[in-house]
N, C-alpha and C positions, 0 to 999 in steps of 0.2 A: 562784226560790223553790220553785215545785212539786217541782225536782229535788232540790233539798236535804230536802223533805220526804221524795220515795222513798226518798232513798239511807241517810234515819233508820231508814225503818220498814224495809227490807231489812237493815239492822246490825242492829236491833232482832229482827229475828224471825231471823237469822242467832245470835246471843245466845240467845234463848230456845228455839232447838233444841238448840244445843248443852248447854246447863244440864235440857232435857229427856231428851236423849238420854245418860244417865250409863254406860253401857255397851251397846256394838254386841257382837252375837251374831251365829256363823254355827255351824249343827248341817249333819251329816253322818251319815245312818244308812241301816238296810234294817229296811223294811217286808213284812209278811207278810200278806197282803189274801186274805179268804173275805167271798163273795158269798153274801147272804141273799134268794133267787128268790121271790117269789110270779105266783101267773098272776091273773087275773079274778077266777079263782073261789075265791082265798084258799087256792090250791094250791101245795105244790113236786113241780114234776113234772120235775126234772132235778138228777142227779146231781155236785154241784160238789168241784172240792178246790183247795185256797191254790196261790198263789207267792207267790216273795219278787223283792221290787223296791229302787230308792234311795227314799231320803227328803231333800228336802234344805230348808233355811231360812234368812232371816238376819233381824234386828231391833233391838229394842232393850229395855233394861229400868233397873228406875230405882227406888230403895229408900222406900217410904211411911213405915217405921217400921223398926225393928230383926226386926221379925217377918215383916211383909210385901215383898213386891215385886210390881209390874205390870210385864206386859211384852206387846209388841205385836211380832208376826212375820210376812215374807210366805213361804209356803209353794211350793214346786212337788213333787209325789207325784205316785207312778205305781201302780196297783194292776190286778189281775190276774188271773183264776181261769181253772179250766180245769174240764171236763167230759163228760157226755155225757148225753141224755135218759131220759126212763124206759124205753124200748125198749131201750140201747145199740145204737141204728143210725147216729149220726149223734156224729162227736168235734167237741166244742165247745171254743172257746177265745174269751177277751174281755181286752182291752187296753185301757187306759185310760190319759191322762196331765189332772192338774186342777191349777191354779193356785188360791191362795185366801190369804186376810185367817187370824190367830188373833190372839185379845186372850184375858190369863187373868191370875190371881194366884198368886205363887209364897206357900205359908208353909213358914221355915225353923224347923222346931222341932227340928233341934239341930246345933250348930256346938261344931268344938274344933280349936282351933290350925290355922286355913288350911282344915279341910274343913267343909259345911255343906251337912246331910240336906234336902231339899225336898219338900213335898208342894204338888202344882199341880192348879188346876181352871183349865179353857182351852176357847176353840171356835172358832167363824166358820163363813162363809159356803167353799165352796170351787165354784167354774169350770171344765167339760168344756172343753178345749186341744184334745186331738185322741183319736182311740182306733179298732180295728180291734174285728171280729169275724170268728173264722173256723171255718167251719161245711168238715168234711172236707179241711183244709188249702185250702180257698176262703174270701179276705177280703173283706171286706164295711167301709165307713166306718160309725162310729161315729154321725158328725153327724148329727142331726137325729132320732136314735133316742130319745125320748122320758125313756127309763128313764138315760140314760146323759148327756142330753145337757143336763139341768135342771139348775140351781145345787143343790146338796148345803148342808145344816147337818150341819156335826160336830162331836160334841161329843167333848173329847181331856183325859180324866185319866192326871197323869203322877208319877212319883216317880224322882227323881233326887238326886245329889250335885254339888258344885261345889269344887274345890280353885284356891285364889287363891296361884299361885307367888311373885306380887310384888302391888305396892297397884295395878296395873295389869290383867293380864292373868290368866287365869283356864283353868280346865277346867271341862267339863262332861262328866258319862252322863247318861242318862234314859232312862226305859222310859217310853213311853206307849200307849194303847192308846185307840184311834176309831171311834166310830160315826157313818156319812156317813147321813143321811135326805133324801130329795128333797125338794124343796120346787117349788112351782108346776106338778102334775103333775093332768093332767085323768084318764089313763090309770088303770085298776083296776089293772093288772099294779104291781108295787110289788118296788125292788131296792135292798137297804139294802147300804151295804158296811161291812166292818170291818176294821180295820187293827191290829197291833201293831206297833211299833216300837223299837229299841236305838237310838239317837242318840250321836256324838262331839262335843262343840262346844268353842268359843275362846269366852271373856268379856274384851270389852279396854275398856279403862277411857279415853277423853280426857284426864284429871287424874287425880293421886291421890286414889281415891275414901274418902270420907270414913265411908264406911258398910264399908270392905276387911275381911275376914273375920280377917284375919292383926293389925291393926291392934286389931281388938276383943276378940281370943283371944290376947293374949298377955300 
């Protein structure tokens, strides 16, 4: 008897992902990351410039209404900068790689025949993985460096389009651009990163989806 009970609720909540999950997303972009330095004393005392890195994600999203969509993604980013101090004695460089949660809302305020304009507000939490510093071509581990090694909130406004080739499958660009703030930091020193990013992505549909862009535009 117990067993037939699992084997309900495991169909059951087998069912309700899939009726949840109305299209899997995988993006593909590069990211360009400049670090915001303060010291103690609400100083920048070192001279930074960008690199560009991947960005990569996969998820899912799923239509509230003809206007809205939510969608939930697991991120993996690597950001970057490079440097030297107020002196130039010393060439700095910082490596990073963070894993992390985004949850946002897409609104499509205009669509015509297959393509459809989006404006997205999005965040989460994101996870120090791993990361170098390297001070004179001498590396140093990331871990356990305070500034670097705290969960980050970032917040990620994005505008993009989506072209649906079939009532399945999809395209996606977007531009988004991130602000990572540390969270849980005793330390005065404070290092905010920022991120822009170009993204490529796939939108594939389980069924033919009922909200398809092509379906409503023609």
């Amino acid at each position: 008897m117990k067993r037939r009970i699992y084997n309900y609720i495991f169909f059951t909540l087998l069912l309700s992902i899939e009726s949840i999950a109305q299209q899997f997303t995988v993006d593909i972009g590069r990211n360009t990351t400049s670090f915001d330095y303060t010291n103690s004393e609400g100083e920048s005392t070192l001279d930074l410039f960008s690199e560009n890195n991947f960005t990569y994600s996969v998820g899912y999203r799923k239509e509230l209404n003809r206007l809205f969509h939510y969608h939930a993604s697991l991120l993996l980013n690597k950001y970057s900068a490079f440097g030297s101090d107020q002196f130039n004695v010393n060439e700095l460089r910082w490596e990073s790689s963070y894993t992390g949660i985004q949850i946002g809302m897409d609104a499509e305020v205009f669509k015509k025949k297959g393509f459809s304009f989006f404006l997205r507000a999005a965040g989460g939490p994101q996870f120090f993985v791993k990361g170098t510093q390297s001070i004179n071509n001498e590396s140093f581990s990331l871990k356990k460096v305070e500034q670097f090694d705290k969960p980050r909130l970032f917040v990620s406004p994005a505008i993009g389009f989506n072209y649906c080739s079939d009532s399945r499958v999809g395209v996606s660009l977007k531009y988004s651009y991130s602000k990572g703030f540390p969270l849980g930091t005793t330390d005065n020193e404070k290092l905010i990163i920022n991120s822009s990013a170009f993204t490529i992505g796939l939108l594939w549909s389980l069924g033919d989806c009922d909200y398809c862009y092509i379906r409503n535009n023609r």
